[in-house]
PDB file as gemmi writes it, atoms N, CA and C in Angstrom:
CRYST1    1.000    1.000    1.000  90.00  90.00  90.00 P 1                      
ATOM      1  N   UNK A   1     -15.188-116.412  52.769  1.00  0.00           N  
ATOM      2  CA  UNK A   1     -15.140-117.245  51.576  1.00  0.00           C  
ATOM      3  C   UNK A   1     -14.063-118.324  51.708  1.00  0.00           C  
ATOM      4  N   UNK A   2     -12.640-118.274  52.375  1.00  0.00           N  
ATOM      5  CA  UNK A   2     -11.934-118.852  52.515  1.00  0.00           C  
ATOM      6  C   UNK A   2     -12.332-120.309  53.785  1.00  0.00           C  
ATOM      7  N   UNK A   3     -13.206-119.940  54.309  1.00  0.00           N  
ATOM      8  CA  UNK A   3     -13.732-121.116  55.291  1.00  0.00           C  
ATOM      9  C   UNK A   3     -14.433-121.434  54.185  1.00  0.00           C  
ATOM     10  N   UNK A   4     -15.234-121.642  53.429  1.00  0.00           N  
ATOM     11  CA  UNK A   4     -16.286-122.619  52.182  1.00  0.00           C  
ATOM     12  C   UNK A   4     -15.188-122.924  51.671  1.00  0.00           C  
ATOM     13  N   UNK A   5     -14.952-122.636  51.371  1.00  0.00           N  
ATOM     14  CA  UNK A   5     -13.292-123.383  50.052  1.00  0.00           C  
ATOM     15  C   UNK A   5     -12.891-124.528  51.316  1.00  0.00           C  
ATOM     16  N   UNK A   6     -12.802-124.203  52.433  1.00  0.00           N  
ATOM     17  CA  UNK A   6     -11.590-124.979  53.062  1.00  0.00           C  
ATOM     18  C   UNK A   6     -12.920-126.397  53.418  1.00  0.00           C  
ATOM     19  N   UNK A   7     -14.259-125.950  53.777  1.00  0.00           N  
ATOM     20  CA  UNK A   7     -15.404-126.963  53.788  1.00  0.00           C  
ATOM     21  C   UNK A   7     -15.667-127.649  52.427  1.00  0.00           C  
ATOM     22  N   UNK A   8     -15.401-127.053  51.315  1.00  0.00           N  
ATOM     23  CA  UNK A   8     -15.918-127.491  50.341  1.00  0.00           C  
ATOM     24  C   UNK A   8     -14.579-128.460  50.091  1.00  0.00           C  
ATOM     25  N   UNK A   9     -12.979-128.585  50.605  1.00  0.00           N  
ATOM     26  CA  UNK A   9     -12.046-129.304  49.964  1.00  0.00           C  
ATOM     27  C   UNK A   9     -12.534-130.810  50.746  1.00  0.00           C  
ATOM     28  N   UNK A  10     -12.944-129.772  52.002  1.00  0.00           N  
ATOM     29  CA  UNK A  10     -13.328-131.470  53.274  1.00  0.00           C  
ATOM     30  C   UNK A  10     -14.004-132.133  51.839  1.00  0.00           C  
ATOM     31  N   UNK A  11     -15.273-131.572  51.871  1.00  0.00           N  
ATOM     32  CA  UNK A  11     -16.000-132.641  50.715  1.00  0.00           C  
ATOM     33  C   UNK A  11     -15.673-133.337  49.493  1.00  0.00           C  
ATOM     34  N   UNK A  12     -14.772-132.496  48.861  1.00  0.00           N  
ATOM     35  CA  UNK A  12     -14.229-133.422  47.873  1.00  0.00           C  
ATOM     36  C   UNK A  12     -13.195-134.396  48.003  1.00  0.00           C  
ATOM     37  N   UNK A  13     -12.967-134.141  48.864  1.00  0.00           N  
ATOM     38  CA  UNK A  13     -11.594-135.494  49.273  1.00  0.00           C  
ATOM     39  C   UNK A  13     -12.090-136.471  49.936  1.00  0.00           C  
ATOM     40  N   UNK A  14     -13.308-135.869  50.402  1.00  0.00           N  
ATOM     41  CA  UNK A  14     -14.083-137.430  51.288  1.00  0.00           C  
ATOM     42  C   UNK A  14     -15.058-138.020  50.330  1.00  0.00           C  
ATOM     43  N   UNK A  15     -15.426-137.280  49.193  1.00  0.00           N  
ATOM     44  CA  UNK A  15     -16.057-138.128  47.758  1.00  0.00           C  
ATOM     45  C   UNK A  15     -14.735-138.634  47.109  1.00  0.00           C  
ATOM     46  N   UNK A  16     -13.924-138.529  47.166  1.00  0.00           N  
ATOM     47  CA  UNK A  16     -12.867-139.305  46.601  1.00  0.00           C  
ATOM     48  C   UNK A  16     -12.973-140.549  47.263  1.00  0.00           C  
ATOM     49  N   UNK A  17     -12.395-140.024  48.619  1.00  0.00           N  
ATOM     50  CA  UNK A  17     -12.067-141.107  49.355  1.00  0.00           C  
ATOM     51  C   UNK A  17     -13.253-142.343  49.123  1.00  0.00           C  
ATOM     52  N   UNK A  18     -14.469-141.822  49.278  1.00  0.00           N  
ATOM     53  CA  UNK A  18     -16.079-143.104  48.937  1.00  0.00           C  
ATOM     54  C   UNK A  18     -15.708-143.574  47.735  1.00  0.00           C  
ATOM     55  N   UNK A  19     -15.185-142.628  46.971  1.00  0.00           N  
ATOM     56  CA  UNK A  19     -15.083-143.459  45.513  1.00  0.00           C  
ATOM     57  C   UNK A  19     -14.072-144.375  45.408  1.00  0.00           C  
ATOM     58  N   UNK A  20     -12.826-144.352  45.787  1.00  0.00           N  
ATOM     59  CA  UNK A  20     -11.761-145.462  45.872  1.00  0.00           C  
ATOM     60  C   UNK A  20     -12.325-146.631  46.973  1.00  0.00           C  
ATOM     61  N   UNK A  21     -13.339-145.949  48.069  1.00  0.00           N  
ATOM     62  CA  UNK A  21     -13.535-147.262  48.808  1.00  0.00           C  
ATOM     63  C   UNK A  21     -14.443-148.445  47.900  1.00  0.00           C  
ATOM     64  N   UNK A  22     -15.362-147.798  47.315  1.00  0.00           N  
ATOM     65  CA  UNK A  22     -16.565-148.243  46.682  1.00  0.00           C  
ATOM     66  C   UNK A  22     -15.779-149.261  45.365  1.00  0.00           C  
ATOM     67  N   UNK A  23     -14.564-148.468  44.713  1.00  0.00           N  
ATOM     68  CA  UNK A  23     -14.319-149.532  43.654  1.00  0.00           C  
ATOM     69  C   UNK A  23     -13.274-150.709  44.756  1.00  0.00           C  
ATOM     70  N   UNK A  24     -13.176-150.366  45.728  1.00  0.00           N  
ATOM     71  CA  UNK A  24     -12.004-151.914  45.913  1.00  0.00           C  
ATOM     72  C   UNK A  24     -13.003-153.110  46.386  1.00  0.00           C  
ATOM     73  N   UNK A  25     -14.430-152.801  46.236  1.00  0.00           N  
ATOM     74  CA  UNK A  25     -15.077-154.426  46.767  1.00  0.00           C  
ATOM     75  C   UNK A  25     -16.648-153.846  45.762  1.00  0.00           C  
ATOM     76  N   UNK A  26     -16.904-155.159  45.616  1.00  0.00           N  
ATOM     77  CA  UNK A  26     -18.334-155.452  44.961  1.00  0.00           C  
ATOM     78  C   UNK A  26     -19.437-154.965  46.288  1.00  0.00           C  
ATOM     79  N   UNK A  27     -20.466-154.853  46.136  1.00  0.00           N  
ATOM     80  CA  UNK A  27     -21.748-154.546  47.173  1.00  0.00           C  
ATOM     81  C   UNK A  27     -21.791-155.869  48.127  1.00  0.00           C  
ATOM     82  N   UNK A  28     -21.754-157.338  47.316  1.00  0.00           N  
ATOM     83  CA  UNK A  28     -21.577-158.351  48.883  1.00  0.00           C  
ATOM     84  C   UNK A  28     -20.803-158.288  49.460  1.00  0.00           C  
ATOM     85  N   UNK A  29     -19.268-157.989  48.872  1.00  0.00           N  
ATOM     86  CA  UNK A  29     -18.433-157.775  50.511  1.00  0.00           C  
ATOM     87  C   UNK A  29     -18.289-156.316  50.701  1.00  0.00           C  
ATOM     88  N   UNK A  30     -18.629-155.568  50.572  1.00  0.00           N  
ATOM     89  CA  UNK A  30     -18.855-154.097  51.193  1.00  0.00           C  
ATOM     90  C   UNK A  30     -19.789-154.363  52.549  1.00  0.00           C  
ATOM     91  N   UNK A  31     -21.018-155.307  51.619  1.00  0.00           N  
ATOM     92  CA  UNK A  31     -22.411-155.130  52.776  1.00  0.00           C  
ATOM     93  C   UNK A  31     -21.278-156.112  54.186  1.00  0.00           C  
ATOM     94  N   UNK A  32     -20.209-157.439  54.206  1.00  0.00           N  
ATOM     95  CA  UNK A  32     -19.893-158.022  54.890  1.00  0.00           C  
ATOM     96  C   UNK A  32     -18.750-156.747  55.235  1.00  0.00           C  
ATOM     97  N   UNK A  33     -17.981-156.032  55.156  1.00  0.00           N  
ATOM     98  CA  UNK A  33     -16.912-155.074  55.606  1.00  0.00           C  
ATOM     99  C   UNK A  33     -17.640-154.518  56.702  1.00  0.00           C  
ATOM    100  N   UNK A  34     -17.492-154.616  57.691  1.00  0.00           N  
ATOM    101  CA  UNK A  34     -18.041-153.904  58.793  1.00  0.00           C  
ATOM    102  C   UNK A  34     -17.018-152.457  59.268  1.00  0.00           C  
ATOM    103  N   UNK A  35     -15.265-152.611  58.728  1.00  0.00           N  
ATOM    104  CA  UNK A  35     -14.686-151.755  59.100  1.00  0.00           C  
ATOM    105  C   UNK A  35     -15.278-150.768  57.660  1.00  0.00           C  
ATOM    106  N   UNK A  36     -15.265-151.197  56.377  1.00  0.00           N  
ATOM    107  CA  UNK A  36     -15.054-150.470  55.678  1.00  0.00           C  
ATOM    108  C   UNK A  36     -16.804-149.644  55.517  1.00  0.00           C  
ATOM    109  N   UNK A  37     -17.913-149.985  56.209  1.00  0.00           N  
ATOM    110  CA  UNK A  37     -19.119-149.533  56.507  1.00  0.00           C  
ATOM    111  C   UNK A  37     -18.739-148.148  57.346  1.00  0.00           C  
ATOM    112  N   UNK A  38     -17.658-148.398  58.150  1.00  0.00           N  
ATOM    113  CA  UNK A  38     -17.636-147.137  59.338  1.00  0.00           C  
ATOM    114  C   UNK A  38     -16.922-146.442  58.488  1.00  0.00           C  
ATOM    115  N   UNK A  39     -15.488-146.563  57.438  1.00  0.00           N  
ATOM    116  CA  UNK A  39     -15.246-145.309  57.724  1.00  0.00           C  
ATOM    117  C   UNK A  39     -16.107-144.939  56.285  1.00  0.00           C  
ATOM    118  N   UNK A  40     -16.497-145.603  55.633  1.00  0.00           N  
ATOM    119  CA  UNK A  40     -17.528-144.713  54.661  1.00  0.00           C  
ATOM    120  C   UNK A  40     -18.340-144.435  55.627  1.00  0.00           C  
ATOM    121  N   UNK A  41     -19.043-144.018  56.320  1.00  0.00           N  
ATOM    122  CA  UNK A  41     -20.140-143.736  57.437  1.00  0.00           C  
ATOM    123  C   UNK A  41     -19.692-142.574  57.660  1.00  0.00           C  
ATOM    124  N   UNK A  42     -18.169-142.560  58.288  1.00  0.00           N  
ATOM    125  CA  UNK A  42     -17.455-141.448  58.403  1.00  0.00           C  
ATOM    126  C   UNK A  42     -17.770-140.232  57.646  1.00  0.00           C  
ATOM    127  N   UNK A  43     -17.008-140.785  56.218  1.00  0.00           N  
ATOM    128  CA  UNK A  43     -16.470-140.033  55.188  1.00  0.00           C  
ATOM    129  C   UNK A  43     -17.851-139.266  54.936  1.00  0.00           C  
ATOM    130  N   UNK A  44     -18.967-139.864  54.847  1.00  0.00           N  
ATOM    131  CA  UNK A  44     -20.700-139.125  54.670  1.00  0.00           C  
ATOM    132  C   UNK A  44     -20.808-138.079  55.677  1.00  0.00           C  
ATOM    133  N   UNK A  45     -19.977-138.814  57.022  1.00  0.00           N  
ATOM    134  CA  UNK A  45     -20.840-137.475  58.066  1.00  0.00           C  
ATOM    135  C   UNK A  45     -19.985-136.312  57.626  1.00  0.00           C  
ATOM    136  N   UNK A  46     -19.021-136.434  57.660  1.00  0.00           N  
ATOM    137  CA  UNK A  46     -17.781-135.313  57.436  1.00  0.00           C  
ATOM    138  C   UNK A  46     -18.126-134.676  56.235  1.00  0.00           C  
ATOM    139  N   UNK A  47     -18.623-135.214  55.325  1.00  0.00           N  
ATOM    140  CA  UNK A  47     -19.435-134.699  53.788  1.00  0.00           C  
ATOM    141  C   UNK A  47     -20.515-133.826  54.403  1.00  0.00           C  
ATOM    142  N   UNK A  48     -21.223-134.412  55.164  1.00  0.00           N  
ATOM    143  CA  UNK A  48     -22.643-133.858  55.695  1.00  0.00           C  
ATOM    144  C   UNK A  48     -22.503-132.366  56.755  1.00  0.00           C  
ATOM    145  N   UNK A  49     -21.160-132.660  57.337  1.00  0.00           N  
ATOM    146  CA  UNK A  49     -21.188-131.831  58.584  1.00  0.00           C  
ATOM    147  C   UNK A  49     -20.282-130.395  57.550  1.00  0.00           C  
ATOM    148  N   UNK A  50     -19.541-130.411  56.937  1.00  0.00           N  
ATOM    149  CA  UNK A  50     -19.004-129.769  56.101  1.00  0.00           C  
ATOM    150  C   UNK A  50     -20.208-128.773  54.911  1.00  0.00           C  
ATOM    151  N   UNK A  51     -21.001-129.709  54.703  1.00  0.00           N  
ATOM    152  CA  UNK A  51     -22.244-128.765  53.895  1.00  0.00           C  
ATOM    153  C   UNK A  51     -23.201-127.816  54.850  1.00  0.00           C  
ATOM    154  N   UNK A  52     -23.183-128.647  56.065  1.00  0.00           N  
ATOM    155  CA  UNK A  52     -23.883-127.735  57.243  1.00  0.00           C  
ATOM    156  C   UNK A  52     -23.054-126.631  57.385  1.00  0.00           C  
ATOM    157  N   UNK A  53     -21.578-126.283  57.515  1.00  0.00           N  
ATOM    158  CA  UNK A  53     -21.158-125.244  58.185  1.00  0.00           C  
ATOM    159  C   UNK A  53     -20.887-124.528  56.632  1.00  0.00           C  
ATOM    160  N   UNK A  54     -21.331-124.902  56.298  1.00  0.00           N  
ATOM    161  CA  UNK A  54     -20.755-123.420  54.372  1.00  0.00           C  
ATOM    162  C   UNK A  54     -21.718-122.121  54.507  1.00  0.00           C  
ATOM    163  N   UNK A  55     -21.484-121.436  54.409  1.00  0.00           N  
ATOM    164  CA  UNK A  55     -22.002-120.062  54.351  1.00  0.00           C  
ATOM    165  C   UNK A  55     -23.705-120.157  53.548  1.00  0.00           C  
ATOM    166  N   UNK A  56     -24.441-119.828  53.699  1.00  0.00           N  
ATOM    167  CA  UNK A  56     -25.737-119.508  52.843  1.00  0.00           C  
ATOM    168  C   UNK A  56     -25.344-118.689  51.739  1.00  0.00           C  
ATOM    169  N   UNK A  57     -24.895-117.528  51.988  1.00  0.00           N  
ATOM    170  CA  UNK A  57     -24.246-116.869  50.827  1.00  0.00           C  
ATOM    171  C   UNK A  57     -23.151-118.292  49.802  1.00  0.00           C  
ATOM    172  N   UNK A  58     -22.649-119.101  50.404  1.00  0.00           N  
ATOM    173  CA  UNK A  58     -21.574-119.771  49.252  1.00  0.00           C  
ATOM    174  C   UNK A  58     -22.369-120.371  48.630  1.00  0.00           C  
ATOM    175  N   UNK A  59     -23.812-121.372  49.387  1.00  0.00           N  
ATOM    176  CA  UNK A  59     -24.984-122.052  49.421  1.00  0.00           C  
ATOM    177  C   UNK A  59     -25.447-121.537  47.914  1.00  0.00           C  
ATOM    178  N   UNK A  60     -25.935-120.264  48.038  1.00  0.00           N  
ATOM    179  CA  UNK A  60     -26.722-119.949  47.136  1.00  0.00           C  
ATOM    180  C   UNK A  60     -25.998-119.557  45.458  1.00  0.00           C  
ATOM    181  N   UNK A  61     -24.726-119.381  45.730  1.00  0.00           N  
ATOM    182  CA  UNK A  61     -24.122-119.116  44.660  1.00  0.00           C  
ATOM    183  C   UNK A  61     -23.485-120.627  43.863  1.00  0.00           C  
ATOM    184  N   UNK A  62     -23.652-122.022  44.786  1.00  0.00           N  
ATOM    185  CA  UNK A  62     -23.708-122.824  43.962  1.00  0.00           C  
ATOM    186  C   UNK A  62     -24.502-123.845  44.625  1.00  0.00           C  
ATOM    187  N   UNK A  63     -25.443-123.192  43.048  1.00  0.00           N  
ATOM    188  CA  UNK A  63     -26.961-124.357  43.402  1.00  0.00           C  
ATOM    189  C   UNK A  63     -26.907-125.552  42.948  1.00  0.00           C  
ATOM    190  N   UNK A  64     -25.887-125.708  42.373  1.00  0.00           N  
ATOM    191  CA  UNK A  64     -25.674-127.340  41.966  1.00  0.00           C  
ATOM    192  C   UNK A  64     -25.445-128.430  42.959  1.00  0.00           C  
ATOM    193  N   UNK A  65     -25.078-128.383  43.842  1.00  0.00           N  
ATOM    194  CA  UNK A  65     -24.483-128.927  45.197  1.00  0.00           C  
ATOM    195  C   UNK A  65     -25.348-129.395  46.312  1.00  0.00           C  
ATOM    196  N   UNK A  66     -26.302-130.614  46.119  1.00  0.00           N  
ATOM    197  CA  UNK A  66     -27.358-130.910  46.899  1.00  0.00           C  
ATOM    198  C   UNK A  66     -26.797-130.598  48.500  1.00  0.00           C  
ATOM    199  N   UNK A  67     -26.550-129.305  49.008  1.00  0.00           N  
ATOM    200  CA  UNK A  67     -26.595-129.199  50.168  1.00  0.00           C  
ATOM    201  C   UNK A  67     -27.349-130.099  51.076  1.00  0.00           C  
ATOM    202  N   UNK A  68     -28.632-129.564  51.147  1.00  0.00           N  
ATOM    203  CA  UNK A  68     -29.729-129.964  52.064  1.00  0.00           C  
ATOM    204  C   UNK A  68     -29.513-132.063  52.059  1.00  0.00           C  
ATOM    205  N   UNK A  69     -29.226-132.270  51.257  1.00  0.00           N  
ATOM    206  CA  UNK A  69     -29.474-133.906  51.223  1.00  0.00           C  
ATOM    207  C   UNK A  69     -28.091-134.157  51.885  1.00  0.00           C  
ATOM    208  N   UNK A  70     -26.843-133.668  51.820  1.00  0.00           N  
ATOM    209  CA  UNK A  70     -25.738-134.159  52.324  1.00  0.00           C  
ATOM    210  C   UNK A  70     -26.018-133.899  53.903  1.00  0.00           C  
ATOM    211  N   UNK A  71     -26.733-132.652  54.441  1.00  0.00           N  
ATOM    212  CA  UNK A  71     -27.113-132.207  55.766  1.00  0.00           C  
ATOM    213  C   UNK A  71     -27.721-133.432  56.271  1.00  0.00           C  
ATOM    214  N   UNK A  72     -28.978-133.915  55.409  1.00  0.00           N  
ATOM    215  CA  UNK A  72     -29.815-134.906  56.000  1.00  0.00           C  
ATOM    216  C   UNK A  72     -29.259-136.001  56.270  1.00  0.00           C  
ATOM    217  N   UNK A  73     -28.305-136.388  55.162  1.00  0.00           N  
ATOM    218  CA  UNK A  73     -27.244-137.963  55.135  1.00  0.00           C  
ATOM    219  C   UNK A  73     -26.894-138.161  56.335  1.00  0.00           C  
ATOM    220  N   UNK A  74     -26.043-136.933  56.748  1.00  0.00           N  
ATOM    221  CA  UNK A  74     -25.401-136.915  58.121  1.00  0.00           C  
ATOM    222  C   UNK A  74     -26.040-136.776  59.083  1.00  0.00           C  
ATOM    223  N   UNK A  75     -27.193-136.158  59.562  1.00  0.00           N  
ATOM    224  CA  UNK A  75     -27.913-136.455  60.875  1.00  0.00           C  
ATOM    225  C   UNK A  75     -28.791-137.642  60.649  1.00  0.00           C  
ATOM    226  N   UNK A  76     -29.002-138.244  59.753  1.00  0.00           N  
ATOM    227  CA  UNK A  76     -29.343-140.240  59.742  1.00  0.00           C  
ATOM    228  C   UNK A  76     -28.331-140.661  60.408  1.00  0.00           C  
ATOM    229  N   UNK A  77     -27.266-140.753  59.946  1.00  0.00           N  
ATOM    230  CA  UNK A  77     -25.957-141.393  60.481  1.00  0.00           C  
ATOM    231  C   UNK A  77     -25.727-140.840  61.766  1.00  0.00           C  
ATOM    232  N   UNK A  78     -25.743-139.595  62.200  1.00  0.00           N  
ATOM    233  CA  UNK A  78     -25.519-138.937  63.457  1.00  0.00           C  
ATOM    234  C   UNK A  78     -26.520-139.498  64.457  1.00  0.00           C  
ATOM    235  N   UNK A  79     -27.876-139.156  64.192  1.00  0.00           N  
ATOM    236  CA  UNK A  79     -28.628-139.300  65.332  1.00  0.00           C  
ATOM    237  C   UNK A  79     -29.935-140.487  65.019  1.00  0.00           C  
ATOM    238  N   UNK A  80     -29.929-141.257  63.791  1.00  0.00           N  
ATOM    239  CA  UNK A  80     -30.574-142.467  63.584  1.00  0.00           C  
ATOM    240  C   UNK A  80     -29.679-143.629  63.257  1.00  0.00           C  
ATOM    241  N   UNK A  81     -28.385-143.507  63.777  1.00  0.00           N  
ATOM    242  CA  UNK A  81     -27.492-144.763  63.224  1.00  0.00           C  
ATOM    243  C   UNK A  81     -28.530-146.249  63.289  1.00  0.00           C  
ATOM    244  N   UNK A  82     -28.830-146.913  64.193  1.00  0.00           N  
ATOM    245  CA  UNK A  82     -29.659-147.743  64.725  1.00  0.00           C  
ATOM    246  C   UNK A  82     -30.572-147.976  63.625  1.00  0.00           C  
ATOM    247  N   UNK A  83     -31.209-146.829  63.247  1.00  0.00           N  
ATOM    248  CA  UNK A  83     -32.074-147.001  61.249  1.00  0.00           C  
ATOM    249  C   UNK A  83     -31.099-147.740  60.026  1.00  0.00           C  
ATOM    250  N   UNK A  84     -29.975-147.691  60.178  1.00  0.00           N  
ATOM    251  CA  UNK A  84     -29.412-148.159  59.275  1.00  0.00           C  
ATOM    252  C   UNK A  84     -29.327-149.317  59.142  1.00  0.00           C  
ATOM    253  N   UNK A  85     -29.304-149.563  56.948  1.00  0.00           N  
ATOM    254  CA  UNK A  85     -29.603-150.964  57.141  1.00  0.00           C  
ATOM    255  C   UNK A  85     -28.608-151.300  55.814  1.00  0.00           C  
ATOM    256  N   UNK A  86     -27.578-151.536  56.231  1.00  0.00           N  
ATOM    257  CA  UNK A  86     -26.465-151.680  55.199  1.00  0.00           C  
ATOM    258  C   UNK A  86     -26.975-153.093  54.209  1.00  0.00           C  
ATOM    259  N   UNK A  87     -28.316-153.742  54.143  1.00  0.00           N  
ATOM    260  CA  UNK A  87     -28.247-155.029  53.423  1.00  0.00           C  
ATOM    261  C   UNK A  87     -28.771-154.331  52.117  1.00  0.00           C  
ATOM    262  N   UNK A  88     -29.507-153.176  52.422  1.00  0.00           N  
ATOM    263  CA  UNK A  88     -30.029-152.510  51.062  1.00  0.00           C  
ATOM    264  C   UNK A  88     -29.306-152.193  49.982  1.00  0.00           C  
TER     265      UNK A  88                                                      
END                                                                             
């Protein structure tokens, strides 16, 4: 249980972190930030890779927590970077 707590803090500090990135620029210069694209890119996989390693047992006891979609976020970014299309 103490490894999910310590995966689940990864995640909330790296939704912080998206959220302070997200308010310091509007969507046109976000889409022009090319540094600030990576480390939000980052901050998703580390969100993503962190929901992959949580226990099924922690999984199931909180169903609120779109696991499965943070999993998927991160292998787009992992193994379809090249798909990405930051103008959207």
């Amino acid at each position: 249980m103490r490894r999910d707590e310590a995966f689940l803090l990864d995640m909330v500090i790296h939704a912080r972190f998206l959220a302070e990135l997200s308010a310091r620029s509007t969507l046109p210069e976000f889409i022009k930030d090319k540094q600030g694209q990576l480390s939000a890119q980052k901050a998703l996989e580390i969100k993503g890779e962190a929901s992959r390693k949580t226990s099924t047992e922690y999984e199931r006891t909180h169903p609120s927590i779109p696991w499965q979609d943070w999993i998927d976020l991160r292998s787009a970014f992992v193994h379809q970077y090249f798909r990405i299309d930051t103008a959207e």
